[in-house]
Each structure stands twice: as structure tokens, then as C-alpha cells.
C-alpha positions as CSV (number, residue, x, y, z in Angstrom):
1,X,72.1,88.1,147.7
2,X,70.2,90.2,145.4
3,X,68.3,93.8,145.9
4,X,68.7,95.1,149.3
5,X,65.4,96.3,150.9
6,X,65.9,96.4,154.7
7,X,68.9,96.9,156.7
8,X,69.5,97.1,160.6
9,X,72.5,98.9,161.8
10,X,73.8,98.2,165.6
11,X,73.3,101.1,168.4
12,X,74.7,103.9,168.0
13,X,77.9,103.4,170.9
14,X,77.7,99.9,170.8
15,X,81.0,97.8,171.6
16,X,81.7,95.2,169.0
17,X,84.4,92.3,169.3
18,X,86.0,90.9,165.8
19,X,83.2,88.6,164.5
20,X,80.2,89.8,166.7
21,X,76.7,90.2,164.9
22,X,77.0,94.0,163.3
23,X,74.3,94.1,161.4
24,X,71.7,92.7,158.6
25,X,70.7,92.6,156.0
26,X,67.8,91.2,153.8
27,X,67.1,91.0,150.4
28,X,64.0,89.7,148.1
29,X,65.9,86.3,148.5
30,X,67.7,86.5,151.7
31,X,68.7,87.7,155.2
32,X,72.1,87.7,156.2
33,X,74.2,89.0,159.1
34,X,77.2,91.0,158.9
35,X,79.9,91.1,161.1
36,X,82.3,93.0,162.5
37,X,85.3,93.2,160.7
38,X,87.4,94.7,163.7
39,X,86.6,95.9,167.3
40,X,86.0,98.8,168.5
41,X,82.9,101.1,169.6
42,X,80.5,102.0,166.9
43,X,81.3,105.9,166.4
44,X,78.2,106.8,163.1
45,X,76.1,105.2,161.6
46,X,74.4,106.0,158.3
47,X,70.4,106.5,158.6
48,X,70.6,107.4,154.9
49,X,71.3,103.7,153.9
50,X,68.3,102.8,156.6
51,X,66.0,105.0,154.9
52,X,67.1,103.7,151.7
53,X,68.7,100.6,151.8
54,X,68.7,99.9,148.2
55,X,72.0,102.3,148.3
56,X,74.2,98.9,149.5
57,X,73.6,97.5,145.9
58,X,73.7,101.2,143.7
59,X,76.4,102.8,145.5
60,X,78.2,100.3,147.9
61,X,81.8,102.6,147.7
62,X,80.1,105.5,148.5
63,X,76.9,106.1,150.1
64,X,76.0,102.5,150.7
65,X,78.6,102.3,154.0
66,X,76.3,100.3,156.7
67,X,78.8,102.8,160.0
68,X,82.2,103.2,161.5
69,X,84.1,101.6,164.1
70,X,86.6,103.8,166.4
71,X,88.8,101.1,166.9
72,X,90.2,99.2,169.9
73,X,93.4,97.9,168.5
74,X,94.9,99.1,165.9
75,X,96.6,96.2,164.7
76,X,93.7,94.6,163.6
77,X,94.0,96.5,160.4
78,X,96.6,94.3,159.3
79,X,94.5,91.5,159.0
80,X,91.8,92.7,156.4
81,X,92.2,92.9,152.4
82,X,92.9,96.1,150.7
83,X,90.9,96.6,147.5
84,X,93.7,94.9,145.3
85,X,94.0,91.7,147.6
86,X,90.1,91.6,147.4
87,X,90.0,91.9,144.0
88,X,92.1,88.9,143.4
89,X,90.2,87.2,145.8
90,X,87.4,87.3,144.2
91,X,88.7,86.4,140.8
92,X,90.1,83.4,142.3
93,X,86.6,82.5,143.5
94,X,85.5,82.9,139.9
């Protein structure tokens, strides 16, 4: 995708169903939607990475988080990598 330079963040309070629209996100090459991982009500967002949206590329673990979801149902969880699973997802992508 390349260097982040804009990013919208959805309403603060904003009900989001698995796979709805969350965000985006454009680069110097791209726009791209993101989407909800889980559902749930959106619960913080972070203006930081809206003021400085170059933070999703530099620090993408830590202060680069786009906002949190208080979620509906819990077992949704079970359905998403954890960071080992993710990691050998993307090796096998090469």
C-alpha cells in the first residue's frame, strides 16, 4: 500500500457488523477500506493516528491502532489469527 497520509476513522458510537466498511485508508498509491474484524459498538478512537496518519506504517503495534470495538459477541474472537497464526500466514504468502 505504501506511506499512509490520510485516514478516516468511523463515528465515535457507531455499530459495526463483521465485515461492514470501518474505515480508510489512503496512501501515495492507494485508497483502501478496512473492515470490521468483529461487531460491536465503536468504544475510542485514536485522533492521534488522524492527525498523523503516517503512525499506521512507523508504529502499527503501538500507536498506529485506527479504535476499539466493545464487542457484541464474544465468540467472534475465536475466528481471528493470533500474531503466531498471522505470522505463518504471511510467510506462506511469501
Amino acid at each position: 500500500m505504501g506511506d499512509v497520509v490520510f485516514v478516516e476513522l468511523p463515528e465515535m458510537g457507531a455499530t459495526l457488523m463483521k465485515g461492514d466498511e470501518a474505515a480508510v485508508v489512503e496512501s501515495v498509491k492507494a485508497a483502501s477500506e478496512l473492515y470490521a474484524p468483529v461487531s460491536g459498538e465503536v468504544s475510542a478512537l485514536n485522533q492521534a493516528l488522524v492527525d498523523d496518519p503516517a503512525l499506521a506504517n512507523s508504529q502499527p503495534m503501538d500507536d498506529g491502532w485506527f479504535f476499539e470495538i466493545t464487542l457484541n459477541d464474544l465468540t467472534e474472537l475465536d475466528e481471528l489469527l493470533d500474531d503466531e497464526a498471522y505470522e505463518a500466514y504471511l510467510a506462506e504468502l511469501g
